[in-house]
C-alpha positions as CSV (number, residue, x, y, z in Angstrom):
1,X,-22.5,0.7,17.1
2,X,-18.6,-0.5,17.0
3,X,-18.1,-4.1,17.0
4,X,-16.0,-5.0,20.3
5,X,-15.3,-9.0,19.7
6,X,-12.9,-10.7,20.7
7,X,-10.4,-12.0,17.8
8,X,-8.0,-15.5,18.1
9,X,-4.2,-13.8,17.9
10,X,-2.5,-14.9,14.9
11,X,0.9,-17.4,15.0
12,X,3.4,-14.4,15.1
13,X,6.7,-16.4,15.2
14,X,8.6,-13.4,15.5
15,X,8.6,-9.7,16.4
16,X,11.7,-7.9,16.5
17,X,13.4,-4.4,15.7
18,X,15.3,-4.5,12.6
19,X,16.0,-1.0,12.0
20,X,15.4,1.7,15.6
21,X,14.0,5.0,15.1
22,X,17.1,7.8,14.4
23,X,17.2,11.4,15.8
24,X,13.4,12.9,14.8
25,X,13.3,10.4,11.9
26,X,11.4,7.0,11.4
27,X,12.4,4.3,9.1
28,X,10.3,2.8,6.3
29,X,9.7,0.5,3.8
30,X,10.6,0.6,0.4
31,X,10.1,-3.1,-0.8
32,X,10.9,-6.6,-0.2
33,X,10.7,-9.2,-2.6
34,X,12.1,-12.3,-4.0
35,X,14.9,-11.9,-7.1
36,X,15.9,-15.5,-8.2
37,X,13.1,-18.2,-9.7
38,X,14.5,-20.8,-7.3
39,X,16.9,-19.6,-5.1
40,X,16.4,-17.6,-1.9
41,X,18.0,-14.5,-2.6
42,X,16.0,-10.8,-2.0
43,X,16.5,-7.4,-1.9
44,X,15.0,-4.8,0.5
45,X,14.7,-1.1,0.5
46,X,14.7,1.4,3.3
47,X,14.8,4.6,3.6
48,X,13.6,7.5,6.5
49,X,10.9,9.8,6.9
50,X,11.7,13.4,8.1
51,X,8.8,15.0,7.8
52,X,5.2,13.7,7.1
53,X,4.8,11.6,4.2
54,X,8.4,13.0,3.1
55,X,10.9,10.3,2.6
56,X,14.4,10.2,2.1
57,X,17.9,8.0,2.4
58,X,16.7,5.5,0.7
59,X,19.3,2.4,0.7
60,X,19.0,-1.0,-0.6
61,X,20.0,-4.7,1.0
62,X,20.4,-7.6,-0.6
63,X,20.6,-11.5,1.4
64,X,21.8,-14.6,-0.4
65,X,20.1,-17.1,2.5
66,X,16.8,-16.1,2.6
67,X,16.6,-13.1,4.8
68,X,19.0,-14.8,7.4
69,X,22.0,-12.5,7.0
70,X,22.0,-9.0,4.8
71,X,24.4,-6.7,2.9
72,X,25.9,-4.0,4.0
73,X,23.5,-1.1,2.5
74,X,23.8,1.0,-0.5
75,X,22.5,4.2,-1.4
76,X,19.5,3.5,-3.9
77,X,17.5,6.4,-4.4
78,X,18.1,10.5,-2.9
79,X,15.9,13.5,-3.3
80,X,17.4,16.5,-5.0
81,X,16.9,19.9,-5.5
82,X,15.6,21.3,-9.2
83,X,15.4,25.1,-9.4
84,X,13.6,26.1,-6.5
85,X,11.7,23.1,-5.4
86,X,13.1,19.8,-4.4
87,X,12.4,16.2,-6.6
88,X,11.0,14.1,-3.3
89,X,11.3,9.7,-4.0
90,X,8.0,8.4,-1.8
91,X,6.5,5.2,-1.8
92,X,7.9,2.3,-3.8
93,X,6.5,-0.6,-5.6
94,X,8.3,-3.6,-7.0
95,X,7.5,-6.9,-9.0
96,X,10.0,-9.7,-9.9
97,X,8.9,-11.8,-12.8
98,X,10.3,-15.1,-12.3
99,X,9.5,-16.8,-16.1
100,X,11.6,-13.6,-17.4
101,X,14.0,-12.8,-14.8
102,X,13.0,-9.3,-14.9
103,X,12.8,-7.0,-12.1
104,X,10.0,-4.1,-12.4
105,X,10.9,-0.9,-9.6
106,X,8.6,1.7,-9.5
107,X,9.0,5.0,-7.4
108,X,6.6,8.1,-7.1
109,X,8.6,11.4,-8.0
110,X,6.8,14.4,-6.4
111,X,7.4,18.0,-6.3
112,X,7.9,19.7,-3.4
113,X,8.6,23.1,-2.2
114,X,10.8,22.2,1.5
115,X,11.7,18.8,2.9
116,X,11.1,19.6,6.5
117,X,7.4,21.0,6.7
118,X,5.8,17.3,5.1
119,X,3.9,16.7,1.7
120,X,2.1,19.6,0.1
121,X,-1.2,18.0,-1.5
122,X,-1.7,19.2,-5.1
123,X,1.5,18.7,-6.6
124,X,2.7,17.3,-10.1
125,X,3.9,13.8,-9.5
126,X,5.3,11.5,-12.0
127,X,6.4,7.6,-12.0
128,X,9.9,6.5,-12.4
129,X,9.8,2.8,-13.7
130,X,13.1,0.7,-14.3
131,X,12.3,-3.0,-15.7
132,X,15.7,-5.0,-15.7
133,X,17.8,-8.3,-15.3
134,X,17.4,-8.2,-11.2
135,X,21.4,-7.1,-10.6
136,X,20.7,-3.7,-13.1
137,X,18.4,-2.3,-11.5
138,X,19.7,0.3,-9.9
139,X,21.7,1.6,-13.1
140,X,19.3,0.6,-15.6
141,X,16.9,3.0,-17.9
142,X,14.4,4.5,-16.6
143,X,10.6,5.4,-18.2
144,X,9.2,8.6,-16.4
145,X,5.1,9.0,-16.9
146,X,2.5,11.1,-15.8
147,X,-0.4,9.8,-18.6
148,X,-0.7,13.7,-19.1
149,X,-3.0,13.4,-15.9
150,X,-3.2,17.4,-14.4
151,X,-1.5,16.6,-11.0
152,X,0.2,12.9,-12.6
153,X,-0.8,10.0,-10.2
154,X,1.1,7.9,-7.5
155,X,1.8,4.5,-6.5
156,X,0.3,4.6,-2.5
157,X,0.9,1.0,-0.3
158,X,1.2,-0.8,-3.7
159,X,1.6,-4.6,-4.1
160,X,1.6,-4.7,-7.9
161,X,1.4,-8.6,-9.9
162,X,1.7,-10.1,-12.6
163,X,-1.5,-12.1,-13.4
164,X,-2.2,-15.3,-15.8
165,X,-1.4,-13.6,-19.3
166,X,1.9,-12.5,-18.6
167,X,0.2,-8.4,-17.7
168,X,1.8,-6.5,-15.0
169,X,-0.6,-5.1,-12.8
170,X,-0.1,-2.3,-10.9
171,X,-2.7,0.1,-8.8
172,X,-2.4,3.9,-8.9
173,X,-4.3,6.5,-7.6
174,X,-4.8,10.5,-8.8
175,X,-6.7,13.3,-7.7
176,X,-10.3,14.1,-9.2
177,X,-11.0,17.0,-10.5
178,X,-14.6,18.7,-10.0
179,X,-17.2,19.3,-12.3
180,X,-15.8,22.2,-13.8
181,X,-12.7,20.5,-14.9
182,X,-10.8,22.2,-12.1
183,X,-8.8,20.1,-9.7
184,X,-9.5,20.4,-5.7
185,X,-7.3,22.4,-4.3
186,X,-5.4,21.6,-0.8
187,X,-7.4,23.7,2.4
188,X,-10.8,23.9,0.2
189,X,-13.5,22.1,0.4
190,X,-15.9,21.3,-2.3
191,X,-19.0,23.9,-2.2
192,X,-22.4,20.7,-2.7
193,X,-24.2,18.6,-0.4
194,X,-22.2,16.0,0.0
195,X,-19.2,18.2,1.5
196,X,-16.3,16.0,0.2
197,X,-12.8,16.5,0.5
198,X,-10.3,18.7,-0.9
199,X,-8.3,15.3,-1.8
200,X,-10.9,13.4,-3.9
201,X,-9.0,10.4,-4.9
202,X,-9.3,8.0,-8.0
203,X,-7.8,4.5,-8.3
204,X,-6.8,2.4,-11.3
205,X,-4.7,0.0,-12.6
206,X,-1.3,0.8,-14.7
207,X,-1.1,-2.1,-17.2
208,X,2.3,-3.4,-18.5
209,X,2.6,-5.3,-21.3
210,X,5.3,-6.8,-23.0
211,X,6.0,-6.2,-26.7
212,X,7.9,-9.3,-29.3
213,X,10.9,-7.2,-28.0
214,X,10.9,-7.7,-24.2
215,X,10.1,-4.1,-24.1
216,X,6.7,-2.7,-21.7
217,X,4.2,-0.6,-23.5
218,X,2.3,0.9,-20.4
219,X,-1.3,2.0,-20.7
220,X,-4.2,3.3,-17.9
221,X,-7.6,1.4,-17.0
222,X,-10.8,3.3,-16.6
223,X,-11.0,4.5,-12.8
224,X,-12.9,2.0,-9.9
225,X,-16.5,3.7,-10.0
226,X,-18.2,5.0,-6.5
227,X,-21.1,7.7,-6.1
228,X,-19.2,10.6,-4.3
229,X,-21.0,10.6,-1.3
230,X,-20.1,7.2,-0.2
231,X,-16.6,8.0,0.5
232,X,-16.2,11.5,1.5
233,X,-12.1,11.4,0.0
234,X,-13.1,8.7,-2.8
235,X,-11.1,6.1,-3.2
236,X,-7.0,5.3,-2.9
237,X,-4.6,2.5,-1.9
238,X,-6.0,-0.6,-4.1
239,X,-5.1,-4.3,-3.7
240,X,-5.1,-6.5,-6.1
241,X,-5.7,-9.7,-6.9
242,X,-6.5,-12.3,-9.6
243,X,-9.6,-14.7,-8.7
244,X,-9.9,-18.2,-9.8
245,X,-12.3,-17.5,-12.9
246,X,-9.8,-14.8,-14.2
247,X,-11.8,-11.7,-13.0
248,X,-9.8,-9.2,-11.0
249,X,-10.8,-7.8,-7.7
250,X,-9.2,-4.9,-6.2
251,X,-9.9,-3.6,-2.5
252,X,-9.5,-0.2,-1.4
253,X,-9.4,2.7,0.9
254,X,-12.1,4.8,1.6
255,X,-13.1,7.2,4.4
256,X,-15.4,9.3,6.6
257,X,-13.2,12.2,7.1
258,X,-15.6,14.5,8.1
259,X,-18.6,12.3,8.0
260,X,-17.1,10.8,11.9
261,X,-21.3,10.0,12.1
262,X,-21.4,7.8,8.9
263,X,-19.8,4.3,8.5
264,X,-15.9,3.6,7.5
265,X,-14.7,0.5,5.6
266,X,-13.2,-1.1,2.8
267,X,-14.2,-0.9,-0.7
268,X,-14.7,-3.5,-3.1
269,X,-14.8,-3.8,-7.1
270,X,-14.5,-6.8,-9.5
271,X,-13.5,-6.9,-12.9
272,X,-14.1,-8.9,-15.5
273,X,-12.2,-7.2,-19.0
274,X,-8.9,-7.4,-17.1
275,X,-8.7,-4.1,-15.5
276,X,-9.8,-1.8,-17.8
277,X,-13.0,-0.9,-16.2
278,X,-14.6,-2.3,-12.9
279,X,-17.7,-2.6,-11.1
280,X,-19.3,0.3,-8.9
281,X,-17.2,-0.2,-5.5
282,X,-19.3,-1.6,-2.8
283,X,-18.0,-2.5,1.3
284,X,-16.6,-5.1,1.8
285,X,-18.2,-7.5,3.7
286,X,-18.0,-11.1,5.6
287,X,-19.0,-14.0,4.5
288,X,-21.9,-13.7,6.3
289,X,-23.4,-10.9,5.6
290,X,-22.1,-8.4,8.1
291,X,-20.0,-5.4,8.1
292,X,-16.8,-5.1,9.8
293,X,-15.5,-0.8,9.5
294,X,-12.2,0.1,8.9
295,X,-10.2,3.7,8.7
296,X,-8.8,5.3,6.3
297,X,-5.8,2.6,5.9
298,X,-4.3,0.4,2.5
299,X,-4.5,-3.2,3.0
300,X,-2.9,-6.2,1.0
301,X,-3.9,-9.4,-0.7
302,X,-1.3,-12.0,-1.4
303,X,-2.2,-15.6,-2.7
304,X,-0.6,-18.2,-0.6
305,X,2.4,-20.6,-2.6
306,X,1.3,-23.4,-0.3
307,X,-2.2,-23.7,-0.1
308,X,-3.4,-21.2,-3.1
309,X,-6.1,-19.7,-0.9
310,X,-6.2,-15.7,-0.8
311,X,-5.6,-13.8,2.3
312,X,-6.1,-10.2,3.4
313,X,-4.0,-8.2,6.1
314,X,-5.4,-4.9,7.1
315,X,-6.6,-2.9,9.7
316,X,-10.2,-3.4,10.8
317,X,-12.6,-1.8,13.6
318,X,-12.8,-4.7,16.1
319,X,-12.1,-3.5,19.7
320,X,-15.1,-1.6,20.4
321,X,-13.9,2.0,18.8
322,X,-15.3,3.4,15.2
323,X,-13.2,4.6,12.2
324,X,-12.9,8.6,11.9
325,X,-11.0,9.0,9.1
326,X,-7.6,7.6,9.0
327,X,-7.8,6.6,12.6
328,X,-7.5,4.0,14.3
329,X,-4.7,2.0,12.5
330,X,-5.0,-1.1,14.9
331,X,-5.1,-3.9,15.2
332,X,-3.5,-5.3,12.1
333,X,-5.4,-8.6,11.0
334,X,-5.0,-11.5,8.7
335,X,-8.1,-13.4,7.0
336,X,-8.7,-15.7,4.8
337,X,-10.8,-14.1,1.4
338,X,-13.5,-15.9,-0.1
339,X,-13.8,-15.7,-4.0
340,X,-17.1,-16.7,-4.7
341,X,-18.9,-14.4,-3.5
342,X,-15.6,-12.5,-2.4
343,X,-15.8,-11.6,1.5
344,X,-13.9,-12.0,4.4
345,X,-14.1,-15.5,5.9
346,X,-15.0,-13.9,9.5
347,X,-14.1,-17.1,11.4
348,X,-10.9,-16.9,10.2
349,X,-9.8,-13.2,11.3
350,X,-6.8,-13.3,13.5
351,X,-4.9,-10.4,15.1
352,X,-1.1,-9.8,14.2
353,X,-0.4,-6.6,16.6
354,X,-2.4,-3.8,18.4
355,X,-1.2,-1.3,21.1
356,X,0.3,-2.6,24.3
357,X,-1.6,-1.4,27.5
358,X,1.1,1.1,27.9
359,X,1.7,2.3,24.9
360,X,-0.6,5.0,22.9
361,X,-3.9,4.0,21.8
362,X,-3.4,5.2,18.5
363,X,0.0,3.3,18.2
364,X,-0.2,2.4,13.7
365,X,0.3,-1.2,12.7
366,X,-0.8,0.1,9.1
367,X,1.8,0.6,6.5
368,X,3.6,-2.4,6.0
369,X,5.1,-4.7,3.1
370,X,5.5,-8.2,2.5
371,X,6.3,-11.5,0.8
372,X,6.0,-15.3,1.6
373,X,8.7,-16.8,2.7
374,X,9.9,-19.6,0.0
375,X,11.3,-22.5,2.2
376,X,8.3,-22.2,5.2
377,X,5.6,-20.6,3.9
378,X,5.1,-17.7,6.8
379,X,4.6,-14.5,6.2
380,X,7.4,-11.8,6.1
381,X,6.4,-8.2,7.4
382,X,8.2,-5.2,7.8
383,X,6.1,-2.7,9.5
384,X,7.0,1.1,11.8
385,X,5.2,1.3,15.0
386,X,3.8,5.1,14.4
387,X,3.4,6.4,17.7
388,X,4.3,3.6,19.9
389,X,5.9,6.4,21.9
390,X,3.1,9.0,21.6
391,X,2.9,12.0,18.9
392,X,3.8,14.6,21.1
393,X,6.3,17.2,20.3
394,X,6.5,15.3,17.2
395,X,7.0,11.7,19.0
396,X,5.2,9.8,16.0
397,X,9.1,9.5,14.2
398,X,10.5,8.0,17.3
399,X,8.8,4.8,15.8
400,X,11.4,1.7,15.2
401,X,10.9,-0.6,12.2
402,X,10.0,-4.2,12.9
403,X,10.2,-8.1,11.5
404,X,7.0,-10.1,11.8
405,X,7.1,-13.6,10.8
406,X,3.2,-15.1,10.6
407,X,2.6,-18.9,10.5
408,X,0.3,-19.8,7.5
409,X,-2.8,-21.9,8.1
């Protein structure tokens, strides 16, 4: 049965547009972060998707008073062409290290044949990783890795940290191969029981660590472990977090794309060597005992400044319809994550945004990044509105790119 309760709204301060859909083309978000130790300057990226999950036009902002007023844009990051396929820059992740004043920008490069028929599963991609004084970034070196994987791996709705040694954190997914060694190819489906999904996924963390130097040795943890027929496309989109004993936990995305009759939700794995290998993933549940499903969808864990408590923001299956795959992505929530044992508090689940009456019922409050605001302590989201106007005749990019600023507590 789907859960249909009714959820307090969260203290959303503000909602507004900051960047409106262009001609057949949706903004998104790169990153947003902090770049000073004390002062109230960040940067934020943007850049526009033309076809499905193909990104492009990437341009960077920079505010001196804390997000009140913004630079005029420069070009950051462009795809080009190599041979006869194109070099595509997707997602972005980004970490500022305060103690160093060191600015870590990471960016998936993946190879594409075409730019306007969306992303071709299967492909090599490789990470591009600049760590720098925060006003080199864009011109510093760059460290390009694949860690010899077959098909490389990706950074996917990544919030990387930095956690109480000093390591840099940062959660990556890849594709698994099968039994035979061979990786699942895009439009087949694996030929067992279980009937899982061409896209099998993996997730992990990339570990940075910094040498007498100043230099980052990178390295690759052991994969989150799940029996394959738990999650029909295994596991992508971790978020990480450090718990108050020192052991990590990471939450991830997992699905029932094709299983629409089995249950949906978020995965959960704990750590206790730093990353390097975890505990088999189990749901996520609340705090008391119950099961709340979610789609297909990367969530976010951010430890509050102001009262050190964890919270997660997600999507999660609470107006009466059940996940099926990636679908829905509404509403968007915030709660409060116990650590011991870790759950979502349930009392404390609040709703951020979900579809207007009007619009389309599968209008996505899913893909979004974040930081906490310095001087207030709210929340900061920048989030697209896929399919506020509907999907048809490829409505889904006329989606504008919003503000939200959540009250804490």
């Amino acid at each position: 049965m789907a859960e249909a309760c009714t959820y307090p709204m969260a203290r959303v301060l503000e909602r507004r547009v900051v960047i409106p859909h262009g001609e057949m083309r949706a903004p998104v978000v790169g990153f947003v972060t902090y770049v000073h130790p004390t002062q109230p300057r960040l940067i934020r990226r943007h850049g526009w998707e033309v076809s499905d999950d193909i990104h492009d036009d990437f341009y960077d902002l920079a505010s001196d008073d804390n997000g009140v007023t913004w630079s005029v844009p420069v070009r950051s990051v462009v795809n080009y062409r190599e041979g006869d396929h194109y070099i595509v820059h997707t997602e972005n992740a980004v970490l500022y290290l305060p103690q160093r004043d060191r600015l870590v920008v990471i960016t998936n490069m993946i190879d594409q044949p075409a730019l306007d028929r969306g992303h071709e599963l299967g492909r090599p991609i490789r990470l591009r990783i600049t760590v720098s004084a925060p006003g080199d970034y864009l011109r510093a070196a760059h460290y390009i890795t694949d860690f010899d994987l077959p098909r490389g791996l990706a950074v996917s709705f990544c919030q990387p940290i930095e956690d109480s040694r000093g390591r840099l954190l940062v959660p990556v997914q890849y594709q698994a191969a099968d039994t035979d060694g061979a990786l699942r190819r895009a439009g087949i489906r694996v030929q067992d029981s279980t009937g899982l999904a061409y896209d099998y996924g993996r997730s992990a963390l990339m570990i940075g660590t910094f040498d007498a130097a100043g230099a980052v040795n990178w390295s690759l943890g052991e994969p989150v472990p799940i029996e394959m027929g738990l999650s029909s496309r295994g596991l992508y989109e971790g978020a990480i977090a450090e718990l108050g004993d020192g052991r990590l936990v990471m939450i991830l995305r997992g699905s029932n794309h094709l299983w629409p009759d089995r249950p949906g939700c978020k995965w959960l794995s704990l750590s206790d060597d730093g990353g390097q290998s975890w505990s088999a993933a189990q749901p996520l549940q609340c705090d008391d005992g119950t099961l709340i499903e979610s789609s297909a969808t990367g969530s976010a864990i951010i430890r509050s400044a102001h009262d050190g408590r964890l919270y997660w923001l997600g999507n999660l299956c609470i107006d009466g319809r059940r996940p099926d795959g990636n679908m829905p992505r509404s509403p968007l929530v915030i709660a409060e994550l116990a650590e011991s044992p870790v759950a979502l508090r349930r009392e404390t689940i609040r709703v951020i945004d979900r579809a207007a009456p009007h619009e389309h019922p599968d209008t996505q409050h899913s893909n979004f990044k974040l930081y906490q605001d310095r001087a207030t302590g709210d929340l900061v989201l920048y989030l697209t509105r896929y399919g506020e106007r509907g999907y048809a005749d490829n409505a889904w990019r006329k989606a504008d790119h919003y503000q939200y600023r959540v009250a804490m507590g």
